[in-house]
Legacy VTK file of the C-alpha trace (Angstrom):
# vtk DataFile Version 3.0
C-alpha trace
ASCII
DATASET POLYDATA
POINTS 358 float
-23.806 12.123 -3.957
-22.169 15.035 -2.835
-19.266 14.790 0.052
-18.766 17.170 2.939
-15.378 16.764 4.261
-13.288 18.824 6.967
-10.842 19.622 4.410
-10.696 22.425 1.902
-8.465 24.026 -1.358
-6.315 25.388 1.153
-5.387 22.196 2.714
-4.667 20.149 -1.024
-2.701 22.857 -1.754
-0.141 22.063 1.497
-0.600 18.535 1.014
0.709 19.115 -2.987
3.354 20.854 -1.761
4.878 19.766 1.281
4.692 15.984 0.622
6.111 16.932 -3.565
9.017 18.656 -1.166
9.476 15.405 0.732
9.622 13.179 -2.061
12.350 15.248 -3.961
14.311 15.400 -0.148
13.687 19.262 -0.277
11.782 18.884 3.057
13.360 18.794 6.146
10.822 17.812 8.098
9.006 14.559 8.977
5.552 14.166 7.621
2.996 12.366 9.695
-0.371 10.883 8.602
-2.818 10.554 11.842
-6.461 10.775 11.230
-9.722 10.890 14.005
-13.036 9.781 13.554
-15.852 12.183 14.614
-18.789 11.787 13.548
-21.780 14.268 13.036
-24.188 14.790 15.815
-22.646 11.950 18.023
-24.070 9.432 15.897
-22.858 6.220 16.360
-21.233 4.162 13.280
-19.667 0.806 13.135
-16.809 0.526 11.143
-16.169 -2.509 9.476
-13.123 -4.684 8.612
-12.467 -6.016 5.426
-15.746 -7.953 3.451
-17.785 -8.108 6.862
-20.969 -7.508 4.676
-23.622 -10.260 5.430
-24.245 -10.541 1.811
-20.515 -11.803 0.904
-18.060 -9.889 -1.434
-19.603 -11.679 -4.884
-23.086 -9.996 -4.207
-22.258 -6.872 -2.905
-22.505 -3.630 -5.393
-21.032 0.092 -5.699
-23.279 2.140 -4.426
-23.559 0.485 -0.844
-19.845 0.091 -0.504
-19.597 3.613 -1.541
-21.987 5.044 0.519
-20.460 3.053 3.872
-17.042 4.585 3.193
-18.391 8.200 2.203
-19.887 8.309 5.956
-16.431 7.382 7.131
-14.411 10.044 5.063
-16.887 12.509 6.280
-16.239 11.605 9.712
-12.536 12.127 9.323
-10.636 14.813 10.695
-7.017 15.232 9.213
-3.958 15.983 11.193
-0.200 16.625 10.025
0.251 15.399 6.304
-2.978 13.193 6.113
-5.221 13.810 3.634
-9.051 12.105 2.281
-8.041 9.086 1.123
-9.970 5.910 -0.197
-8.276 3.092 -0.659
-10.602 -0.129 -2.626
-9.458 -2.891 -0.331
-10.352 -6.644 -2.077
-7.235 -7.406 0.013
-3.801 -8.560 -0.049
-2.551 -9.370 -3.617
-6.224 -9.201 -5.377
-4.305 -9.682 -9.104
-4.130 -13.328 -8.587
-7.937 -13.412 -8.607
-7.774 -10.846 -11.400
-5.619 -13.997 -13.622
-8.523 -17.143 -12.895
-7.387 -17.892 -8.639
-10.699 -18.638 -7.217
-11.073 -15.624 -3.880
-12.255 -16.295 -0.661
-12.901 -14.035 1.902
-13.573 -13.571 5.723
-14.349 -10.472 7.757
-10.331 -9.960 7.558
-8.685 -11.369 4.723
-8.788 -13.149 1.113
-7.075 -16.362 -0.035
-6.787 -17.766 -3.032
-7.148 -21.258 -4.538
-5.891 -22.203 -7.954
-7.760 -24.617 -10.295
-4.138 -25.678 -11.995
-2.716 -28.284 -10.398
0.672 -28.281 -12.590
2.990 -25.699 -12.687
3.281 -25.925 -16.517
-0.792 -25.463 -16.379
-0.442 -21.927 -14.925
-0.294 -19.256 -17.878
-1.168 -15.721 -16.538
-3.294 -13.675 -19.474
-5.451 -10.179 -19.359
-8.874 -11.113 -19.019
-11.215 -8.119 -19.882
-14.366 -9.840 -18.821
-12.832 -11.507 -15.453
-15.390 -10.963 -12.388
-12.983 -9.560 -9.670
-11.045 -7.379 -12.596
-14.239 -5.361 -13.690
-15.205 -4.910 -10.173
-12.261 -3.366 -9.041
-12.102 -1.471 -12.135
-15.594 -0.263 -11.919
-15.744 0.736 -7.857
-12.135 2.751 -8.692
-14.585 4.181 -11.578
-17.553 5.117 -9.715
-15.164 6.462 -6.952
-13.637 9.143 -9.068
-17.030 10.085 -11.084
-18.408 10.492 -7.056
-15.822 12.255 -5.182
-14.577 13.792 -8.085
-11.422 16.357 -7.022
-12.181 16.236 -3.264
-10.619 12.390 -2.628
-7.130 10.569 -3.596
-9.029 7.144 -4.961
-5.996 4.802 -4.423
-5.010 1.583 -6.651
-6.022 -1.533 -4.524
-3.425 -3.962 -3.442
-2.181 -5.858 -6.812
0.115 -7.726 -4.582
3.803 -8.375 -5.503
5.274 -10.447 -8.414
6.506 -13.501 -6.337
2.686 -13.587 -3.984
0.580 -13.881 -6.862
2.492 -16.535 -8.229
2.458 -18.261 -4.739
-0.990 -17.678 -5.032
-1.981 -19.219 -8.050
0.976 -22.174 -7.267
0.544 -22.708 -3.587
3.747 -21.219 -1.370
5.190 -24.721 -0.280
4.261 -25.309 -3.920
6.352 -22.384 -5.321
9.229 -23.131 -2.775
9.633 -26.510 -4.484
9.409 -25.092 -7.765
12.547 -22.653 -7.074
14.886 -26.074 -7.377
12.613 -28.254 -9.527
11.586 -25.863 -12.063
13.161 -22.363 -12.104
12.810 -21.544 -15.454
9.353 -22.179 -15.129
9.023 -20.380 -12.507
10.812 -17.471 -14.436
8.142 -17.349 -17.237
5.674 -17.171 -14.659
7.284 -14.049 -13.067
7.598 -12.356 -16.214
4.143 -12.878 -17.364
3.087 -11.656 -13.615
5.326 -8.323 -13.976
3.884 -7.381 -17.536
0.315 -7.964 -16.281
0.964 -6.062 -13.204
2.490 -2.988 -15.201
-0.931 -3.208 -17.234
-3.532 -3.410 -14.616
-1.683 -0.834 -12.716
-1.342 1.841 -15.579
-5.368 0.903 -16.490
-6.193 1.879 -12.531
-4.225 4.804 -13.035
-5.399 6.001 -15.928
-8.701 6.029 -14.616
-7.951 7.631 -11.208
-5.049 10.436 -12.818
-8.212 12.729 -14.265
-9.160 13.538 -10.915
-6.102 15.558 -10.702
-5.214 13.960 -6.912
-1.724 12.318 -7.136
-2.132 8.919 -5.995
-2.000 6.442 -3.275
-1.739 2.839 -2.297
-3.115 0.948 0.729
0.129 2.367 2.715
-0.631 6.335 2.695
1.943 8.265 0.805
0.285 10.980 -1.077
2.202 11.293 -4.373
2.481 13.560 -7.319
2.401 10.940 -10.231
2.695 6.970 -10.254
3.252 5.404 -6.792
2.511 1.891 -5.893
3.699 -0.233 -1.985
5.824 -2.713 -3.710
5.579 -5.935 -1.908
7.171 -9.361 -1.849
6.451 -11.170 1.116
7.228 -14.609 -0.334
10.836 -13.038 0.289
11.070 -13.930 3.911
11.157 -17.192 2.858
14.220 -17.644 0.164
18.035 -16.647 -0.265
19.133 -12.921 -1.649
20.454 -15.032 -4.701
17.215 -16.113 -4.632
15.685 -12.988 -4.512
18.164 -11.645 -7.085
16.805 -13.977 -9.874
13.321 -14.226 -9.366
12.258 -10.852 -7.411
15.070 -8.013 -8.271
14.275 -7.770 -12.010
10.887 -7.452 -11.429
11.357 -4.325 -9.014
13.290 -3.054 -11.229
11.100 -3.328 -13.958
8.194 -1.679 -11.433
10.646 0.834 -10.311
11.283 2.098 -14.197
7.761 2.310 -14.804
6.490 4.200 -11.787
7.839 7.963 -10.490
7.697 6.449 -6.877
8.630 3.245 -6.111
8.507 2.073 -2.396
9.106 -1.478 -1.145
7.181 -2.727 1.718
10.353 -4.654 3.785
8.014 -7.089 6.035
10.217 -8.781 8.622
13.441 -9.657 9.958
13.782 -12.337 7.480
14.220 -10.198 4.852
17.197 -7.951 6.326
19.270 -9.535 4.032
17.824 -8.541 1.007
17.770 -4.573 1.964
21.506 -4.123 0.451
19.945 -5.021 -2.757
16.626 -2.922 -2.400
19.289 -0.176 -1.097
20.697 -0.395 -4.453
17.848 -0.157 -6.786
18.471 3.652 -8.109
14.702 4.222 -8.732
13.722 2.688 -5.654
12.621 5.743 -3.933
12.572 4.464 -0.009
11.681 1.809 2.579
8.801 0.968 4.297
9.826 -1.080 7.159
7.467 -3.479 9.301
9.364 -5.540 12.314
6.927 -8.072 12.253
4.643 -9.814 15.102
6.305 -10.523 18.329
9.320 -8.299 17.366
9.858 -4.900 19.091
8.668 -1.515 17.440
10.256 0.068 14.452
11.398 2.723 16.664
13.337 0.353 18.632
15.449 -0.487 15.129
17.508 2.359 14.818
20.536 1.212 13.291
18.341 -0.016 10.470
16.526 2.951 9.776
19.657 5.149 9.958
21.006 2.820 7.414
17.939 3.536 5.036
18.164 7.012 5.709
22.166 7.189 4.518
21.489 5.270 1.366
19.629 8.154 0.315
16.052 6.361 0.566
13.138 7.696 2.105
11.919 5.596 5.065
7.954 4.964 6.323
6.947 3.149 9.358
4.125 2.515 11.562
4.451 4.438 15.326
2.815 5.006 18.312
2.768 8.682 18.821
5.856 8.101 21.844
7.670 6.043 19.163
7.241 8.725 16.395
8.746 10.816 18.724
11.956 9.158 20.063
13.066 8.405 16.208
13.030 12.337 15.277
14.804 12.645 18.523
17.031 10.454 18.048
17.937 10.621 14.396
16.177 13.311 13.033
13.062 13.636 11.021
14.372 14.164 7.781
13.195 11.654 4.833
10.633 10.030 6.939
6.877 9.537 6.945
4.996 8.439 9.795
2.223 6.725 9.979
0.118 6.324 13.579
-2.280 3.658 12.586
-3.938 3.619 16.003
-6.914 5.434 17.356
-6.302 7.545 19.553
-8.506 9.946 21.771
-8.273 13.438 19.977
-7.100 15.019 23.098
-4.178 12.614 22.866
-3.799 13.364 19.345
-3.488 16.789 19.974
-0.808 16.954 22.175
1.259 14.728 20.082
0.848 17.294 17.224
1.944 19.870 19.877
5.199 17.634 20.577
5.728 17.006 17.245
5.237 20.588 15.980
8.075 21.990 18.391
10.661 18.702 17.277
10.268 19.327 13.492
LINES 1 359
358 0 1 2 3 4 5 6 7 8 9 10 11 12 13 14 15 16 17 18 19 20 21 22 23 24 25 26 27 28 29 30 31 32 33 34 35 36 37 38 39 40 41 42 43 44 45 46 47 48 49 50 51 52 53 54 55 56 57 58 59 60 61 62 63 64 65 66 67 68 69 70 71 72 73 74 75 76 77 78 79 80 81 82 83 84 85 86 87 88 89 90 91 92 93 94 95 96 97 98 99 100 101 102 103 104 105 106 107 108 109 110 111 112 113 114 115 116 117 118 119 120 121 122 123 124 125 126 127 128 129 130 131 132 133 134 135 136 137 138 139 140 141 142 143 144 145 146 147 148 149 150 151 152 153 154 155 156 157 158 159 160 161 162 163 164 165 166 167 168 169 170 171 172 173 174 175 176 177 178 179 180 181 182 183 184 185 186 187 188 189 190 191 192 193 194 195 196 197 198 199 200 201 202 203 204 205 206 207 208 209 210 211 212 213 214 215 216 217 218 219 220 221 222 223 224 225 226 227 228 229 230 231 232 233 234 235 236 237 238 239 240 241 242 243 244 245 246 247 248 249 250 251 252 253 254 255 256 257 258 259 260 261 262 263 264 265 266 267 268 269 270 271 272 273 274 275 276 277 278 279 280 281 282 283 284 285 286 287 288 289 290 291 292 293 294 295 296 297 298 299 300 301 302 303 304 305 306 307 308 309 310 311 312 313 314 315 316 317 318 319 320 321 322 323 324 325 326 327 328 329 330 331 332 333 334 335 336 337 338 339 340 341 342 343 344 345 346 347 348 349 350 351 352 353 354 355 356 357
């Protein structure tokens, strides 16, 4: 089916270039990724979150899904650095259903449930023919073959090394395991990393034809091979800790892909950003405060700190707080992302404000 979006060879053409420009630092400016939602003729359109189909996720087929979202990306208008972008969201850390986790899902989420009850029972393998794994495969598939050069098909959310293990263990589970049975739960991360490096370059290998760069669920248009890189099970231990059982797999991500970002969720894992700081092909910071803690904008120090170390830093803003961090530390190596909706008269003005800062 053929797609008719506000967005033409002149606009991939800036969106090549400028955001190339930012990831080698030779961009000055801020980008900014803020999208509207018009759609034709005033129709109205729902849009859904995350498996709110009345069928369920294990029933539900390509063409439907495809055809829901296609409405969407027509609807979009793109301002700043945005760009058409679908992302296939089975949700947060998807892989562990990929390796035998049973899924469940609600309207906003998946969890997982794992049939081993030992940690010694839990041996992470490729599975060709598993359910969830040829889905996700085949919707990336059918994405490409249907939007062809016109939309960045992004790899869904593998998850991070230490989430899917918690996921297949059980988090208090895994925190147990740390003490009882840490070179256990070193085999386990290893076999996690090497599976993750395989579904990743099989995604991208069938989304690189397209000829689109490539994207994640967090929207940084790239060049080459980008991935979010996650470990929220971080919050929860020690930097030594994190040293042993999550640095080497970063690292091991890091060497593998062009662009490397970490997704640093939380205060609680502040302590571990020296380290991240000092992965040399860890190309920058995304950071999230966290529920119930203040804006990123109101974290300065700590995004000046990313900033110095050389990394490029992406947050979430309200228009206002995009505009008090260029102000107050410049724009320079940052990407902003307003994940709100926001009237387009709103918008509009805040592209005014931010077109006379950069």
């Amino acid at each position: 089916m053929a797609i008719n979006l506000r967005f033409d060879e002149h606009d991939w053409e800036r969106i090549r270039r400028d955001w190339t420009a930012w990831w080698n630092h030779d961009n000055d400016r801020p980008m900014v990724v803020v999208n509207a939602l018009e759609f034709h003729g005033g129709d109205k359109f729902c849009v859904q979150g995350f498996g709110d189909w009345d069928v369920g996720l294990e029933k539900f087929t390509n063409e439907p899904v495809l055809d829901y979202h296609q409405k969407i990306l027509e609807a979009e208008v793109f301002y700043g650095d945005s760009w058409p972008r679908w992302w296939p969201n089975f949700g947060p850390g998807i892989m562990a259903g990929f390796t035998g986790a049973q899924v469940h899902n609600d309207a906003n989420t998946v969890w997982f449930e794992s049939p081993a009850a030992r940690l010694d029972e839990i041996h992470l393998r490729y599975d060709l023919n598993n359910f969830w794994w040829r889905w996700v495969r085949e919707i990336t598939s059918a994405a490409v073959r249907c939007w062809g050069d016109q939309v960045t098909v992004a790899h869904t959310d593998l998850g991070g090394n230490m989430d899917i293990v918690a996921s297949m263990r059980g988090t208090q589970n895994l925190l147990m395991d740390l003490y009882d049975a840490p070179q256990e739960v070193d085999r386990l991360v290893s076999e996690t990393t090497r599976l993750w490096l395989q579904y990743y370059d099989e995604l991208y290998n069938v989304i690189r034809p397209a000829g689109n760069g490539t994207a994640s669920w967090a929207p940084l248009w790239c060049p080459e091979r980008y991935y979010m890189l996650q470990s929220d099970f971080a919050y929860m231990i020690s930097p030594t800790m994190f040293e042993r059982f999550v640095r080497p797999d970063l690292e091991a991500c890091c060497n593998n892909l062009e662009y490397g970002f970490y997704h640093l969720d939380g205060k609680g894992q502040i302590p571990h950003l020296d380290m991240l700081l000092g992965l040399k092909n860890l190309r920058g910071i995304q950071w999230i405060p966290g529920d119930g803690q203040p804006p990123a904008s109101e974290w300065l120090p700590l995004l000046k700190k990313i900033r110095d170390a050389g990394k490029l830093c992406q947050i979430y803003s309200s228009p206002k707080e995009t505009l008090d961090v260029i102000r107050a530390l410049g724009g320079k190596g940052f990407a902003f992302w307003i994940t709100e909706v926001y009237p387009k008269e709103e918008i509009e003005s805040f592209m005014s404000a931010f077109e006379a800062l950069r």
